[in-house]
C-alpha positions as CSV (number, residue, x, y, z in Angstrom):
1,X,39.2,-14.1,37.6
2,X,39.1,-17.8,37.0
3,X,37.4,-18.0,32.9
4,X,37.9,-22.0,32.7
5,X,35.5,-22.2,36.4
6,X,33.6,-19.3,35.8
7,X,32.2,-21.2,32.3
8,X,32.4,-24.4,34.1
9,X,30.1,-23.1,36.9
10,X,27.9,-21.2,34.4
11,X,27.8,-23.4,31.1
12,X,24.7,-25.4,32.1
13,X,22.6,-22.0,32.5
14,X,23.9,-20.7,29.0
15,X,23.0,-24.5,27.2
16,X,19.2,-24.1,28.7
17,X,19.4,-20.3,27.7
18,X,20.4,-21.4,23.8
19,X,17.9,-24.5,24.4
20,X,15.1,-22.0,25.2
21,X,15.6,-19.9,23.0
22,X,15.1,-21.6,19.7
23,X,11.9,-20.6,18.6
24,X,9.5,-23.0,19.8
25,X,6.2,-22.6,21.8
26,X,7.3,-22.4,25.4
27,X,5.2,-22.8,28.1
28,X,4.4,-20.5,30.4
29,X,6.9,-22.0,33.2
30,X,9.6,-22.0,30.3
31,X,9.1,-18.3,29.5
32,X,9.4,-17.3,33.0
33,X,12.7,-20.1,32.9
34,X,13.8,-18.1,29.9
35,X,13.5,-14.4,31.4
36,X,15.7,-15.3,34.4
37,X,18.0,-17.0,32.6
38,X,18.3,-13.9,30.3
39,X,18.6,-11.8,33.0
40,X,21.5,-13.9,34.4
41,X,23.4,-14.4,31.3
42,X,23.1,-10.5,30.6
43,X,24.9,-9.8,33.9
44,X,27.3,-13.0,33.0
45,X,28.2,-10.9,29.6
46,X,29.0,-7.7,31.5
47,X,31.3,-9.6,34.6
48,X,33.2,-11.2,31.1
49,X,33.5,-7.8,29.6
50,X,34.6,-6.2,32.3
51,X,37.2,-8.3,34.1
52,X,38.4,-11.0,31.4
53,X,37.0,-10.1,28.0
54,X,38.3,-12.9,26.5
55,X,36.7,-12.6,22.5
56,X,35.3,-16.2,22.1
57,X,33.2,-16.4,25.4
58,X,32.1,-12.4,24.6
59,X,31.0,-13.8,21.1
60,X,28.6,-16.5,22.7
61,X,27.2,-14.7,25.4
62,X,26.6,-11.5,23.1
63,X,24.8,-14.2,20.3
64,X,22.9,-15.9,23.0
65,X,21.6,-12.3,24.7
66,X,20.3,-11.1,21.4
67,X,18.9,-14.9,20.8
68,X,16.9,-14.8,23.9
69,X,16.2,-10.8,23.7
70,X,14.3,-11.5,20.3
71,X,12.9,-14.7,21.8
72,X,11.7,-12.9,24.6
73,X,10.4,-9.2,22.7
74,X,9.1,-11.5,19.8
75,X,11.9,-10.3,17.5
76,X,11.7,-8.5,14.0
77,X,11.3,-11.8,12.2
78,X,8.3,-11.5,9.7
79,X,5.7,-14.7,10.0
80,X,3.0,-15.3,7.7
81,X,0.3,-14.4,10.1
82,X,1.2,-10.9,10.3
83,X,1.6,-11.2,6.3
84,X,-2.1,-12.1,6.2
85,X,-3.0,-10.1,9.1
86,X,-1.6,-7.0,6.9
87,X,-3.8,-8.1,4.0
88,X,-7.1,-8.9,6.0
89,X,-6.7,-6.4,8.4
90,X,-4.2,-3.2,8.2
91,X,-4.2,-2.8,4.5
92,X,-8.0,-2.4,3.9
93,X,-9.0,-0.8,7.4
94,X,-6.5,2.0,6.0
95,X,-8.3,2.6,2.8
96,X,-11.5,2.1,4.3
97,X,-10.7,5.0,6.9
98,X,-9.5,7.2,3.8
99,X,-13.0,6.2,2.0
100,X,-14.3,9.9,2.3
101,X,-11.5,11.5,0.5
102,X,-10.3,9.0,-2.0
103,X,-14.3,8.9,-3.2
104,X,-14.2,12.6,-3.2
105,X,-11.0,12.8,-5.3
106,X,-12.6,9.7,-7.6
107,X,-15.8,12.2,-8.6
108,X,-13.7,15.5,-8.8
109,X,-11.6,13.6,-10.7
110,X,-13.9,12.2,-13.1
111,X,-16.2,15.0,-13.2
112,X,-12.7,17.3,-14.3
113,X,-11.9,14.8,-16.7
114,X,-14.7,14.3,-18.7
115,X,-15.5,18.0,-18.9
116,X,-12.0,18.7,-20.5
117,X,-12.5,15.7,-22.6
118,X,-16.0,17.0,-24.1
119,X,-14.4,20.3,-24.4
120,X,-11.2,19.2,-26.4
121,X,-13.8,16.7,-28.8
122,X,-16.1,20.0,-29.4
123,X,-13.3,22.3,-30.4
124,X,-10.9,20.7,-32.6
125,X,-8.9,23.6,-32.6
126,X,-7.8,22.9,-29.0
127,X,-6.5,19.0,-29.6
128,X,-3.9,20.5,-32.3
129,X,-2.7,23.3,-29.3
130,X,-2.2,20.8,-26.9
131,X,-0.9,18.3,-29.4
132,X,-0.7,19.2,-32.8
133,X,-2.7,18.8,-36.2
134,X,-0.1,16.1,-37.1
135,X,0.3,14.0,-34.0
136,X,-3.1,14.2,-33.7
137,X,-3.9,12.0,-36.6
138,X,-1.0,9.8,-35.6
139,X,-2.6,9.4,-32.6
140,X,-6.3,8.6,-34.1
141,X,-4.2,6.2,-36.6
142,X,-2.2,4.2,-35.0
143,X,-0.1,5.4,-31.5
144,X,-2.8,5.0,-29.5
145,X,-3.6,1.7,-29.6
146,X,0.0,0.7,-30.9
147,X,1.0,2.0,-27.0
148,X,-0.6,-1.6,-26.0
149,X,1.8,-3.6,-27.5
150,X,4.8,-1.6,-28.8
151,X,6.7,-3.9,-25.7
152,X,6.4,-7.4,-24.9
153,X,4.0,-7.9,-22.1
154,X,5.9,-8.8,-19.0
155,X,8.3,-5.5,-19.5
156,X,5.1,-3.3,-20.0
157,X,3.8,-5.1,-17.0
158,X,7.0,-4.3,-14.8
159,X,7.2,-0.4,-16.2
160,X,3.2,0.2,-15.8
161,X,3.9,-1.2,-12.4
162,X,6.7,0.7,-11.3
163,X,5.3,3.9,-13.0
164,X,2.1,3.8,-11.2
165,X,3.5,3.0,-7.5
166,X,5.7,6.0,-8.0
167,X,3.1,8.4,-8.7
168,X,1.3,6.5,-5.6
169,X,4.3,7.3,-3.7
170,X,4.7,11.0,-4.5
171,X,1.1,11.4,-3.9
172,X,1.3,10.2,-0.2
173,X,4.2,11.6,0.6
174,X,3.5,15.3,-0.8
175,X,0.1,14.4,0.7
176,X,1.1,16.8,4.1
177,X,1.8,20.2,1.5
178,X,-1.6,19.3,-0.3
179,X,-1.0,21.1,-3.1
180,X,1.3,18.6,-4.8
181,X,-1.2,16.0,-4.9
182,X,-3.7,18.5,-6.9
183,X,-0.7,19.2,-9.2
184,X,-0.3,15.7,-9.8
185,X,-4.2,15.0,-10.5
186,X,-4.5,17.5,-12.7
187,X,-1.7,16.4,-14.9
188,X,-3.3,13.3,-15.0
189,X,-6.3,14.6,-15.8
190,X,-5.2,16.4,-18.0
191,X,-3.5,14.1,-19.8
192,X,-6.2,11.8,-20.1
193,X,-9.0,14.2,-21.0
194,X,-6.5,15.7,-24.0
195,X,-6.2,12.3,-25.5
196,X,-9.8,11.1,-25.2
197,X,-11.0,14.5,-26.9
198,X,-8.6,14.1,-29.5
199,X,-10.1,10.3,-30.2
200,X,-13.4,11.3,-29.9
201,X,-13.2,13.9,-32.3
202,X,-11.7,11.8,-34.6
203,X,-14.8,9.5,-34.2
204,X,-12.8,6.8,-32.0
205,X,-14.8,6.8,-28.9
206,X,-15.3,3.6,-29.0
207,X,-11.3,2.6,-29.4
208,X,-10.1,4.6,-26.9
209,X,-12.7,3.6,-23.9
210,X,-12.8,0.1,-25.2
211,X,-9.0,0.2,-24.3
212,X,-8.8,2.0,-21.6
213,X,-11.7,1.0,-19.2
214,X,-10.3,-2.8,-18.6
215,X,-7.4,-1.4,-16.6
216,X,-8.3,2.0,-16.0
217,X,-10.8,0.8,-13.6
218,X,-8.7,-0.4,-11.2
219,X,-5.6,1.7,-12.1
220,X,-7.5,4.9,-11.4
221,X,-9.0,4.0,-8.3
222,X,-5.3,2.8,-6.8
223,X,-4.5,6.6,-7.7
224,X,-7.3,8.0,-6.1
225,X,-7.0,5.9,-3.1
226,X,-3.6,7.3,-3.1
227,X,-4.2,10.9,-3.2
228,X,-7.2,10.4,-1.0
229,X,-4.9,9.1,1.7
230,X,-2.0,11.8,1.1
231,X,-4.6,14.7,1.2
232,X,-6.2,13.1,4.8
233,X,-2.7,13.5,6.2
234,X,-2.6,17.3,5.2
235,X,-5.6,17.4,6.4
236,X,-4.9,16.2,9.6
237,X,-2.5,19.0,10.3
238,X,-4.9,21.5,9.4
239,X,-8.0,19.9,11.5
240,X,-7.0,17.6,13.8
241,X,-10.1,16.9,15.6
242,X,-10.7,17.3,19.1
243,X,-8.8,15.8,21.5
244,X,-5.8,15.2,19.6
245,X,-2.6,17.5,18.4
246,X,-1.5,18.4,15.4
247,X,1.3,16.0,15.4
248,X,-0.5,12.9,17.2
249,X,-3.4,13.2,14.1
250,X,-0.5,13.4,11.5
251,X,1.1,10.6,13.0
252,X,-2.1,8.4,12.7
253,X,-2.6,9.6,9.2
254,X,0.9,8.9,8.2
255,X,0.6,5.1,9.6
256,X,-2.1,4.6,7.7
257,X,-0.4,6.2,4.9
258,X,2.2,4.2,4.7
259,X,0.1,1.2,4.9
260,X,-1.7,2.0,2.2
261,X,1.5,2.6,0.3
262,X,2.3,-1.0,0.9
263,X,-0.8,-2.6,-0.4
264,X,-1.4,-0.2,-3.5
265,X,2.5,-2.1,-5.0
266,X,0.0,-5.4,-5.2
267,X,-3.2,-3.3,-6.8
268,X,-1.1,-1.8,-9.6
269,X,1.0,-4.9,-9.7
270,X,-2.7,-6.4,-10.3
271,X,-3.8,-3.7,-12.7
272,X,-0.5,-4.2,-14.7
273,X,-1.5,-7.2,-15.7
274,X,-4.4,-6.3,-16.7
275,X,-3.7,-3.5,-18.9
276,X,-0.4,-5.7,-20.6
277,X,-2.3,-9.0,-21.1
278,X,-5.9,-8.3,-21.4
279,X,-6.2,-4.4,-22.6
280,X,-4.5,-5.5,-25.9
281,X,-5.6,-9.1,-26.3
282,X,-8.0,-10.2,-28.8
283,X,-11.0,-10.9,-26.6
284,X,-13.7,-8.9,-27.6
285,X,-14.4,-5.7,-26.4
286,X,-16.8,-6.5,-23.5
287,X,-15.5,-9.3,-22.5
288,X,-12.1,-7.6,-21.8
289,X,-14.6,-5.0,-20.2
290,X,-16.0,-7.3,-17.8
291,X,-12.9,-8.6,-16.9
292,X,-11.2,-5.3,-16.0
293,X,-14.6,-4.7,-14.2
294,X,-14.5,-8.0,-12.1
295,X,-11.2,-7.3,-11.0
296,X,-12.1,-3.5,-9.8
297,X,-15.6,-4.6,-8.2
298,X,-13.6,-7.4,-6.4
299,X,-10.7,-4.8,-4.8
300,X,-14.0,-2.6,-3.7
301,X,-15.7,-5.4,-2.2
302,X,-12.8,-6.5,-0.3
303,X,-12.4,-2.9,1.2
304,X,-15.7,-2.8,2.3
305,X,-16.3,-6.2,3.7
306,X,-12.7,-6.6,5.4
307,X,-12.0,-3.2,5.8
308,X,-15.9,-2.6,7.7
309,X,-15.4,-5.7,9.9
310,X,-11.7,-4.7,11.2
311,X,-13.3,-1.3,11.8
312,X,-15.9,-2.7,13.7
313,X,-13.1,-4.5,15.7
314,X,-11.5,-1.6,16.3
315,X,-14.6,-0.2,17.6
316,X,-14.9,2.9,14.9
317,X,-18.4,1.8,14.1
318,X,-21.1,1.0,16.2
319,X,-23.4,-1.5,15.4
320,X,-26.9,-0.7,15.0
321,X,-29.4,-0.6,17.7
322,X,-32.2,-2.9,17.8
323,X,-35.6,-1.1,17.9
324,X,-37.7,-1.7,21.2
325,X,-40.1,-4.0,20.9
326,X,-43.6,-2.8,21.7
327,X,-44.9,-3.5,24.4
């Protein structure tokens, strides 16, 4: 085989390949241009391989294949419209899908919570076995609130963050075995009802919700969202639904999932904020309040309005009917 005539007879197909194959808008006589010029330069790389492999010309065929392949299949290259497609569209159509179990887990939750935490402020005795008679006042006195501010803001900001996505994680992906994401709530709650009892015995309601609330809003409902999600994929392998299998429902569940997983890094990233800057700033109590309750009401607004109207697109709700005029 002749390699300087066989370029020679060839090179002006592989310059319009690499011409077309830049990235731009093609029309639609260009893409069909490009797909048999692909086509042609594929079976130009195997003839090279094959009889006179020679490693420069297999180097620029192979680079303008792939070039043309990804101009052709779209590529893996990530644009900003799928960025804000993501954000208008997948991330909130996943929670909003999940809304039945991540509100269920938000009132068990709460209901759990606040019956240890009246049960732990009416018996004293219980705060000093889960905690101590010492560490309790410590506590009241000054670990508590010193917890705000014992780091400099952006590093609590980054470990709130990072601690709060990982308990996300485990809770979605333990979400299939079920029981690990009840494990994990009621450590939480636990946690949380121990240490409001203990303030609120101690006559510091109003300390401990006044710090708590601006992020915990928000905070708390990521984590519900999060368990809500994992415990519909375990679900899904329990009750499918009808016409699915077990492993095509878990496979939906799991996308969703992992969508969900993505958008909760920017909520806690969000509420992480919150609770470094605002939960220990000076603002007065209310204010810091209403901020931390801005910022939740906003995240459920924009699951319900963008996460209802991609559903609707998707055709999972159905508008309503229009009564019949009488006649």
């Amino acid at each position: 085989m002749d390699l300087d005539a066989y370029v020679a007879e060839h090179d002006a197909e592989w310059r319009r390949l690499e011409q077309l194959s830049r990235g731009r808008r093609l029309t639609a006589a260009e893409v069909d241009e490009l797909v048999a010029l692909y086509q042609r330069a594929a079976t130009h790389l195997s003839v090279v391989r094959s009889r006179s492999p020679d490693p420069a010309l297999v180097a620029r065929l192979s680079r303008l294949v792939l070039a043309a392949r990804a101009t052709i299949t779209g590529g893996s290259r990530l644009s900003w419209r799928e960025v804000g497609r993501f954000f208008t569209e997948g991330f909130p159509l996943a929670v909003y899908r999940a809304w039945p179990w991540w509100s269920g887990v938000a009132v068990a939750f709460t209901v759990l919570t606040g019956f240890l935490m009246w049960w732990v402020a009416g018996h004293p005795e219980s705060a000093a076995a889960f905690v101590g008679e010492e560490a309790a006042e410590d506590l009241v006195a000054s670990e508590f609130a010193g917890y705000y501010t014992e780091f400099l803001p952006p590093t609590f900001a980054f470990h709130l963050w990072t601690h709060n996505a990982w308990l996300a994680a485990q809770c979605l992906a333990s979400g299939v075995l079920i029981v690990p994401v009840l494990w994990l709530l009621w450590n939480n709650a636990l946690n949380i009802a121990v240490v409001g009892g203990v303030m609120i015995s101690y006559g510091r309601a109003d300390l401990f919700f006044g710090l708590i609330t601006p992020h915990g809003l928000l905070e708390l409902t990521g984590i519900y969202v999060a368990a809500g999600a994992g415990l519909r994929i375990g679900w899904s392998w329990i009750a499918p639904g009808p016409h699915r299998t077990r492993g095509r429902a878990v496979v939906e569940a799991a996308r969703d999932g992992m969508l969900v997983a993505v958008g909760l890094v920017g909520l806690f990233a969000v509420s992480a904020v919150v609770e470094a800057f605002v939960t220990p700033s000076p603002l007065p109590t209310a204010f810091r309040i209403g901020i931390g309750a801005a910022v939740w009401l906003g995240f459920l607004g924009y699951v319900v309005i963008l996460g209802g109207a991609a559903a609707r697109r998707a055709g999972e709700l159905s508008e309503p009917r229009s009564r019949p005029r009488a006649s």
